[in-house]
PyMOL Python script that loads the backbone (N, CA, C, O; Angstrom):
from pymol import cmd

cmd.read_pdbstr("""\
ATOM      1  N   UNK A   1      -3.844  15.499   4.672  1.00  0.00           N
ATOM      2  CA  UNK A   1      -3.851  14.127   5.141  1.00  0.00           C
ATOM      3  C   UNK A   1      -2.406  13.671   5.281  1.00  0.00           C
ATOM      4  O   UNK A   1      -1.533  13.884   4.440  1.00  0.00           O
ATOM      5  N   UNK A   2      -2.190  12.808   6.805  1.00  0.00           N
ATOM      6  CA  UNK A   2      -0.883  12.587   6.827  1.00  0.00           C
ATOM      7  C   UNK A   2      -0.623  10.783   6.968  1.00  0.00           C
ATOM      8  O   UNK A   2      -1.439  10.133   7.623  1.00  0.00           O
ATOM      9  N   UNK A   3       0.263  10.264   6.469  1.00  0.00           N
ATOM     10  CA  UNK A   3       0.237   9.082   6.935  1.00  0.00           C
ATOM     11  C   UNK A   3       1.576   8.898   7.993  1.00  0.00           C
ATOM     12  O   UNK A   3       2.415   9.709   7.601  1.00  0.00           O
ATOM     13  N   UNK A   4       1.929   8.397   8.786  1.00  0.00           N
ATOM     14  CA  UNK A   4       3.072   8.482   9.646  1.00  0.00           C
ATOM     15  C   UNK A   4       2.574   7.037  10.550  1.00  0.00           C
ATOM     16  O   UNK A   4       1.579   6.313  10.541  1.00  0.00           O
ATOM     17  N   UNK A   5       4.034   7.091  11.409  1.00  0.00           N
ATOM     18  CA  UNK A   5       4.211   6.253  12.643  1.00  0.00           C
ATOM     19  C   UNK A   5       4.095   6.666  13.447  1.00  0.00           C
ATOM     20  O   UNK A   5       4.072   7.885  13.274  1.00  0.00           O
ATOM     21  N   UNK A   6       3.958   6.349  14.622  1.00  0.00           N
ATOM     22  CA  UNK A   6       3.902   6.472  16.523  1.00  0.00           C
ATOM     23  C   UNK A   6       5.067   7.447  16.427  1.00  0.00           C
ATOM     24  O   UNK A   6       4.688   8.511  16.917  1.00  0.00           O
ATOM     25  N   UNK A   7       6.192   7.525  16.048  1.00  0.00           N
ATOM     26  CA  UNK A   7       7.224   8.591  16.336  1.00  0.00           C
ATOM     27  C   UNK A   7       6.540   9.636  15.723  1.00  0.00           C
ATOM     28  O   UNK A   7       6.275  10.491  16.569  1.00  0.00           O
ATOM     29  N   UNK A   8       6.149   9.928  14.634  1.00  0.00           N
ATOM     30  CA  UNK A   8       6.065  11.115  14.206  1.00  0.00           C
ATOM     31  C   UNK A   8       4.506  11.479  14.088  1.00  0.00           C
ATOM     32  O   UNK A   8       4.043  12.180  13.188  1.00  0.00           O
ATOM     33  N   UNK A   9       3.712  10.860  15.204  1.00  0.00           N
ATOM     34  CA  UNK A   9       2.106  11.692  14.723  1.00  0.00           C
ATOM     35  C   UNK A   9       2.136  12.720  15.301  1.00  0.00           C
ATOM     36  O   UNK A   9       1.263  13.461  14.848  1.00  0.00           O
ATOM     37  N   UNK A  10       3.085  13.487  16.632  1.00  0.00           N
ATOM     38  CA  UNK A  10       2.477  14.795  16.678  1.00  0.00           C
ATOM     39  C   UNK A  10       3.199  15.301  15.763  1.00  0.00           C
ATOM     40  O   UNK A  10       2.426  15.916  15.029  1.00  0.00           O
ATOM     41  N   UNK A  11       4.206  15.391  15.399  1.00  0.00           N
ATOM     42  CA  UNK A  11       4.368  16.102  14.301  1.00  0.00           C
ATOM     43  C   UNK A  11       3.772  16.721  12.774  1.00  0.00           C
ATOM     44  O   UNK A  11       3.905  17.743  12.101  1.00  0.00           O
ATOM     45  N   UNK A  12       2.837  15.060  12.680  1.00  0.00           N
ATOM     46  CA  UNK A  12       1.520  15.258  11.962  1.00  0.00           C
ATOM     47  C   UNK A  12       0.319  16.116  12.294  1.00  0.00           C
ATOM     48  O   UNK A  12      -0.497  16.740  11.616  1.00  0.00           O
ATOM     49  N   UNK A  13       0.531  15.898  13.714  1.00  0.00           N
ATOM     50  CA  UNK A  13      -0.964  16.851  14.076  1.00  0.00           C
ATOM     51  C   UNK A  13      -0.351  18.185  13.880  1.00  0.00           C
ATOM     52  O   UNK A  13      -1.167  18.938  13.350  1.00  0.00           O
ATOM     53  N   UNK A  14       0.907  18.811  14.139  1.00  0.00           N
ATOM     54  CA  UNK A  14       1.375  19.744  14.945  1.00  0.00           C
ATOM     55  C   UNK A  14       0.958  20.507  12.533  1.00  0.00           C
ATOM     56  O   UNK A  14       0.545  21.589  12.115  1.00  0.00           O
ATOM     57  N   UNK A  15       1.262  19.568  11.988  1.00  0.00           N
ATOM     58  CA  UNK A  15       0.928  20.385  10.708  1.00  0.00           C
ATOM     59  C   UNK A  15       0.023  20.287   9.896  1.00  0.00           C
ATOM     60  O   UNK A  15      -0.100  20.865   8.816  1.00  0.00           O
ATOM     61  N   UNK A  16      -0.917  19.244  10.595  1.00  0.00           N
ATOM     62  CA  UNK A  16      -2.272  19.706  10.276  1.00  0.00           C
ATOM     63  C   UNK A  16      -2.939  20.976  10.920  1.00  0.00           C
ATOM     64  O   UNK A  16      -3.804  21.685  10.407  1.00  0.00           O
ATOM     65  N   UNK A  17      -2.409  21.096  12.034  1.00  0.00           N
ATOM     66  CA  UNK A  17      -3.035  22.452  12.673  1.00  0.00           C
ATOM     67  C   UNK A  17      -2.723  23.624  12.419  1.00  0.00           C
ATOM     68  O   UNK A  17      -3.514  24.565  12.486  1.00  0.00           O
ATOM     69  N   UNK A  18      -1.253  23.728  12.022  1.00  0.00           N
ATOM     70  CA  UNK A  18      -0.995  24.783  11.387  1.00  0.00           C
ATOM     71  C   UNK A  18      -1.385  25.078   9.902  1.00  0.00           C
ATOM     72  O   UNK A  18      -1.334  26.183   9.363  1.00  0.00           O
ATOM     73  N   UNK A  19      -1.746  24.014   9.389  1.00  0.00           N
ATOM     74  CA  UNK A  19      -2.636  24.121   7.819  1.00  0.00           C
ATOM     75  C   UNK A  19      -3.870  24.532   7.561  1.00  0.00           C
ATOM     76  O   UNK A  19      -4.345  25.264   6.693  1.00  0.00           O
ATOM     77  N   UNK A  20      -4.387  23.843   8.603  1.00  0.00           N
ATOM     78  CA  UNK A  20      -5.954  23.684   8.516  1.00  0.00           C
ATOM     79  C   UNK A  20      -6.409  24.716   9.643  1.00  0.00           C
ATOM     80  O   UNK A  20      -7.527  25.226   9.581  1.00  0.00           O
ATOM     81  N   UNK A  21      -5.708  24.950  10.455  1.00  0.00           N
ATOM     82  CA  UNK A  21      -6.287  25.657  11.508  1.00  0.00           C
ATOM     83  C   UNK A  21      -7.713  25.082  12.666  1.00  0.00           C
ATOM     84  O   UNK A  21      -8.598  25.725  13.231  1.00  0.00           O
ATOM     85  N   UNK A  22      -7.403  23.706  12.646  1.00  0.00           N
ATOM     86  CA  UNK A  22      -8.269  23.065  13.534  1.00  0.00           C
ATOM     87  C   UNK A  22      -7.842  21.537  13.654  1.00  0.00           C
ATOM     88  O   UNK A  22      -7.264  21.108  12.655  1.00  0.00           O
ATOM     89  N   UNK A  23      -7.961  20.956  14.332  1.00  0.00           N
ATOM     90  CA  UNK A  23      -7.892  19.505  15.774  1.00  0.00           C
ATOM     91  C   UNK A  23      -8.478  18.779  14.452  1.00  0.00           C
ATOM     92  O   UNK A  23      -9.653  18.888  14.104  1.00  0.00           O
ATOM     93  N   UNK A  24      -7.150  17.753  13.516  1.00  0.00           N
ATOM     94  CA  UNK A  24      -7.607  16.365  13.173  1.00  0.00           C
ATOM     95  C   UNK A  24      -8.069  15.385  13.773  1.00  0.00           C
ATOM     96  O   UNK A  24      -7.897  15.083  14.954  1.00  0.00           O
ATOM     97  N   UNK A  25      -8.892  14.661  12.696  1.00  0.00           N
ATOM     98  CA  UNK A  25      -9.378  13.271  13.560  1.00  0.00           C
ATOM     99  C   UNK A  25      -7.890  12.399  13.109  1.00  0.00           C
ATOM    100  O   UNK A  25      -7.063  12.769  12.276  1.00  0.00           O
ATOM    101  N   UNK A  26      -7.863  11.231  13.884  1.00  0.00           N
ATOM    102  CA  UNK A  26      -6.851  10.222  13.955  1.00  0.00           C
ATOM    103  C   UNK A  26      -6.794   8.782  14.026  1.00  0.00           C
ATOM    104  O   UNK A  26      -6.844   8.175  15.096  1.00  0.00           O
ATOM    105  N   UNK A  27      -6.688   8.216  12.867  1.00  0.00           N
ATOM    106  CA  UNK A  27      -7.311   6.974  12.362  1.00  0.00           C
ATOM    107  C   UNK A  27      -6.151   6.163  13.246  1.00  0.00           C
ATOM    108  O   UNK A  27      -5.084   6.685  13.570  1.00  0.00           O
ATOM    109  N   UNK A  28      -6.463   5.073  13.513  1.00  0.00           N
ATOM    110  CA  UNK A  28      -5.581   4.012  13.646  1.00  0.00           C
ATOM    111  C   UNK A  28      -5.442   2.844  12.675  1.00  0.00           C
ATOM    112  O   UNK A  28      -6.262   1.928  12.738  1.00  0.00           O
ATOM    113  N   UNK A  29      -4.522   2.821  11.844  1.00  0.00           N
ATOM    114  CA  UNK A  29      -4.568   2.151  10.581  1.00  0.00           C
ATOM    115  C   UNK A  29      -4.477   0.373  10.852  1.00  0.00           C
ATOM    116  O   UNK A  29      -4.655  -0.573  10.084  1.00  0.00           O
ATOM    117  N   UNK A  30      -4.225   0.427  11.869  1.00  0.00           N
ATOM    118  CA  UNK A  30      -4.508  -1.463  12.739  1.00  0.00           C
ATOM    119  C   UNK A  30      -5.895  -1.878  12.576  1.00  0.00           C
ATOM    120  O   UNK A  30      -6.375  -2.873  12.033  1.00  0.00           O
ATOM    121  N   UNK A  31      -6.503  -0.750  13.252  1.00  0.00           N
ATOM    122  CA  UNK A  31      -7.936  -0.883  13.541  1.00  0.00           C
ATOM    123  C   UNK A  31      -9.169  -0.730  12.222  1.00  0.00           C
ATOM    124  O   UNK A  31     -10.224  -1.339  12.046  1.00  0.00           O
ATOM    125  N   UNK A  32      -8.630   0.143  11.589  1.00  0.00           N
ATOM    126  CA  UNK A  32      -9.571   0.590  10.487  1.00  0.00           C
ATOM    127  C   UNK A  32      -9.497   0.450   9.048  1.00  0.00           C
ATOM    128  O   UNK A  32      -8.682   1.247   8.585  1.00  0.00           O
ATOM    129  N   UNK A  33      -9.904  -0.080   8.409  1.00  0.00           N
ATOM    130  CA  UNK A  33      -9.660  -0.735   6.469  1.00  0.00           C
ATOM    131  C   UNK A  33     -10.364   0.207   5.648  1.00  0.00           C
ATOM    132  O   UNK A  33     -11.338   0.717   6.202  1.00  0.00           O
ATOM    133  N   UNK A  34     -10.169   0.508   4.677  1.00  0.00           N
ATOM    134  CA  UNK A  34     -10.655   1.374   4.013  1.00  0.00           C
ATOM    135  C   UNK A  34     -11.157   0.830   2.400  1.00  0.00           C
ATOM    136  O   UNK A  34     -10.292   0.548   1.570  1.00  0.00           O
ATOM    137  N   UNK A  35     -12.654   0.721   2.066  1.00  0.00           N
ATOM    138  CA  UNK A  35     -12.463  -0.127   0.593  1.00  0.00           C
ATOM    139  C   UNK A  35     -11.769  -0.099  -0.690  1.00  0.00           C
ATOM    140  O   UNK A  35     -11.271  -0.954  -1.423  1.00  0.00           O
ATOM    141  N   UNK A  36     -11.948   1.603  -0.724  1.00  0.00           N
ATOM    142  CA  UNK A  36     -11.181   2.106  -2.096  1.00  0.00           C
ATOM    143  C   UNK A  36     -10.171   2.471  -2.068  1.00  0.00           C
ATOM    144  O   UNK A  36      -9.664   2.512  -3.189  1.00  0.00           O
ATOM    145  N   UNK A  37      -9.241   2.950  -0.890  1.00  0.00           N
ATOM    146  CA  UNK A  37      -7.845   3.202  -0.089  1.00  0.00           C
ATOM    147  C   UNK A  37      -7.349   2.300   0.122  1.00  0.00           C
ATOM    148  O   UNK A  37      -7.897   1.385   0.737  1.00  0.00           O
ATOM    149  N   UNK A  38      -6.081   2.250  -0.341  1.00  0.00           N
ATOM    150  CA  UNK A  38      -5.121   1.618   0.158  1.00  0.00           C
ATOM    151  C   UNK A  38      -4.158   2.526   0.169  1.00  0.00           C
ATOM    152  O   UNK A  38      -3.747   3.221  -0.761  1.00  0.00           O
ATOM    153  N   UNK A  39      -3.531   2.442   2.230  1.00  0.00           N
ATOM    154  CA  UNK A  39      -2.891   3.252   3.009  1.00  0.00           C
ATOM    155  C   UNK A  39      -1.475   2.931   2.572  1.00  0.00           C
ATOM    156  O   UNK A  39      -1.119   1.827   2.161  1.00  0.00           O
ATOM    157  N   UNK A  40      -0.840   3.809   2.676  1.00  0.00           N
ATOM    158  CA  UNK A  40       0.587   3.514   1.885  1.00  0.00           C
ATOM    159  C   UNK A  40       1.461   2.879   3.336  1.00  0.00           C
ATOM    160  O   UNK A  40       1.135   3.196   4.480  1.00  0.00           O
ATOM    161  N   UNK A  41       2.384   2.122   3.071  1.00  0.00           N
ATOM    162  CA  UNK A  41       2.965   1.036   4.208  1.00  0.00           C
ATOM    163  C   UNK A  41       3.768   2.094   4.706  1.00  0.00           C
ATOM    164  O   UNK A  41       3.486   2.139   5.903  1.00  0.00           O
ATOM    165  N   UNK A  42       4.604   2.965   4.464  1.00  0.00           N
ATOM    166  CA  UNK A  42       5.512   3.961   5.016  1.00  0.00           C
ATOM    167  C   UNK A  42       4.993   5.139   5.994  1.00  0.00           C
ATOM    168  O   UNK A  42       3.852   5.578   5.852  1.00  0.00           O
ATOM    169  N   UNK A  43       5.865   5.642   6.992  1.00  0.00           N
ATOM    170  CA  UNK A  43       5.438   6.552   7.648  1.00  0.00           C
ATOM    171  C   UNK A  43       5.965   8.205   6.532  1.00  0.00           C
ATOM    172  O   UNK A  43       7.179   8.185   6.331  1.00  0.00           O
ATOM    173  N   UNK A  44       5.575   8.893   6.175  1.00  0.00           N
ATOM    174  CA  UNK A  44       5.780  10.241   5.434  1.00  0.00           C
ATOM    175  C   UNK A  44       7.012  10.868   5.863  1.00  0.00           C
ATOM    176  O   UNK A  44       7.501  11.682   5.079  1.00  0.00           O
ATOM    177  N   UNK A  45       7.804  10.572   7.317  1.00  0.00           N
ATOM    178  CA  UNK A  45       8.566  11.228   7.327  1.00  0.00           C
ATOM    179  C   UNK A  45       9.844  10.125   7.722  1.00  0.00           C
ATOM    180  O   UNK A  45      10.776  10.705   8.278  1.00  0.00           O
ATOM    181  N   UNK A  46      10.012   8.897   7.565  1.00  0.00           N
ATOM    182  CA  UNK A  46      10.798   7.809   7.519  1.00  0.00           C
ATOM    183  C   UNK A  46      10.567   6.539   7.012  1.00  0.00           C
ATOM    184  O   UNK A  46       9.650   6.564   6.192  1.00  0.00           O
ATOM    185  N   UNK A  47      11.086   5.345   7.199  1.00  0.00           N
ATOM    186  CA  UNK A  47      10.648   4.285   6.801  1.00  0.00           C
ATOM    187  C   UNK A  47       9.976   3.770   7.854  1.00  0.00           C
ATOM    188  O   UNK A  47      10.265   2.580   7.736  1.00  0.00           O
ATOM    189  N   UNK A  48       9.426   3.833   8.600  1.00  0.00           N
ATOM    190  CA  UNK A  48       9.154   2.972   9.940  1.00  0.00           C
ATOM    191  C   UNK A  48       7.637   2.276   8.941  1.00  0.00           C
ATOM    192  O   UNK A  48       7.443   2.654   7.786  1.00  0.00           O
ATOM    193  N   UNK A  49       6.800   1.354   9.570  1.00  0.00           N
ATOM    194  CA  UNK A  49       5.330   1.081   9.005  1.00  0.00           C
ATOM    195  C   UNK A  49       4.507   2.208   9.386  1.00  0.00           C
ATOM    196  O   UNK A  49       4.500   2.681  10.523  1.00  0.00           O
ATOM    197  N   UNK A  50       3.748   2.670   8.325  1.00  0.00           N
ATOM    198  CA  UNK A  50       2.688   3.851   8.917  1.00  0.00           C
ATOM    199  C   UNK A  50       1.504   3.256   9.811  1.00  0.00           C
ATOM    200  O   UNK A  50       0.866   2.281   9.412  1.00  0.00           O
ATOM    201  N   UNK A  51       1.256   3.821  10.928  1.00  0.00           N
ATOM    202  CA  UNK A  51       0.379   3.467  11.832  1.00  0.00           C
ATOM    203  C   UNK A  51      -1.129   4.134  11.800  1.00  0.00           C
ATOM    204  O   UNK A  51      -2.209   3.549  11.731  1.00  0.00           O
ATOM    205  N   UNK A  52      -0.834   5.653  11.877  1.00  0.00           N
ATOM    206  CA  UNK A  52      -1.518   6.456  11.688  1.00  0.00           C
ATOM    207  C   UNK A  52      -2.420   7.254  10.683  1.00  0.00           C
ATOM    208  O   UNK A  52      -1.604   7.656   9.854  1.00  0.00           O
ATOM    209  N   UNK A  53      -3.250   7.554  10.430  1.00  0.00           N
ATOM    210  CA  UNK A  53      -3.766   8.474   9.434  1.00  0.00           C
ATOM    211  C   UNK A  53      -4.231   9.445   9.829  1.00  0.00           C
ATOM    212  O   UNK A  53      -5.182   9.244  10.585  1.00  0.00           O
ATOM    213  N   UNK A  54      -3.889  10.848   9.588  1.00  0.00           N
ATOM    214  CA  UNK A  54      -4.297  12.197  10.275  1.00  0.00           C
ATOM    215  C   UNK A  54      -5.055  12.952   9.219  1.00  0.00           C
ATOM    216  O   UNK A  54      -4.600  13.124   8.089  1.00  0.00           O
ATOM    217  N   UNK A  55      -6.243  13.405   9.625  1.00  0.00           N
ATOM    218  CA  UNK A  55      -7.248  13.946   8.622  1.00  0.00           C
ATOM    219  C   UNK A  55      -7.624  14.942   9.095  1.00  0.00           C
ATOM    220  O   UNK A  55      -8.462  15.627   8.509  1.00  0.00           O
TER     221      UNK A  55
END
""", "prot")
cmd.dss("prot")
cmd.show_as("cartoon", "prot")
cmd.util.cbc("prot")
cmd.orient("prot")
């Protein structure tokens, strides 16, 4: 699972695929709330706001 920004989601996908060996789904963290999650505000590979969630 990756959390990131618009700059860096393929980079997220690009290592989920090489991990997992198959096509994450891709949350949009604007759009979608989670009850027992709470998404961390940072992107994983800078400070930007995390946008994304790659699963």
């Amino acid at each position: 699972m990756y959390v990131v920004c618009k700059d860096h989601l393929e980079i997220a996908i690009d290592e989920f695929v090489d991990e997992y060996e198959e096509a994450p789904d891709v949350v949009d963290l604007h759009k979608t709330h989670f009850v027992n999650w709470e998404a961390p505000t940072h992107c994983e590979h800078c400070r930007e706001e995390a946008r994304f969630l790659v699963v």
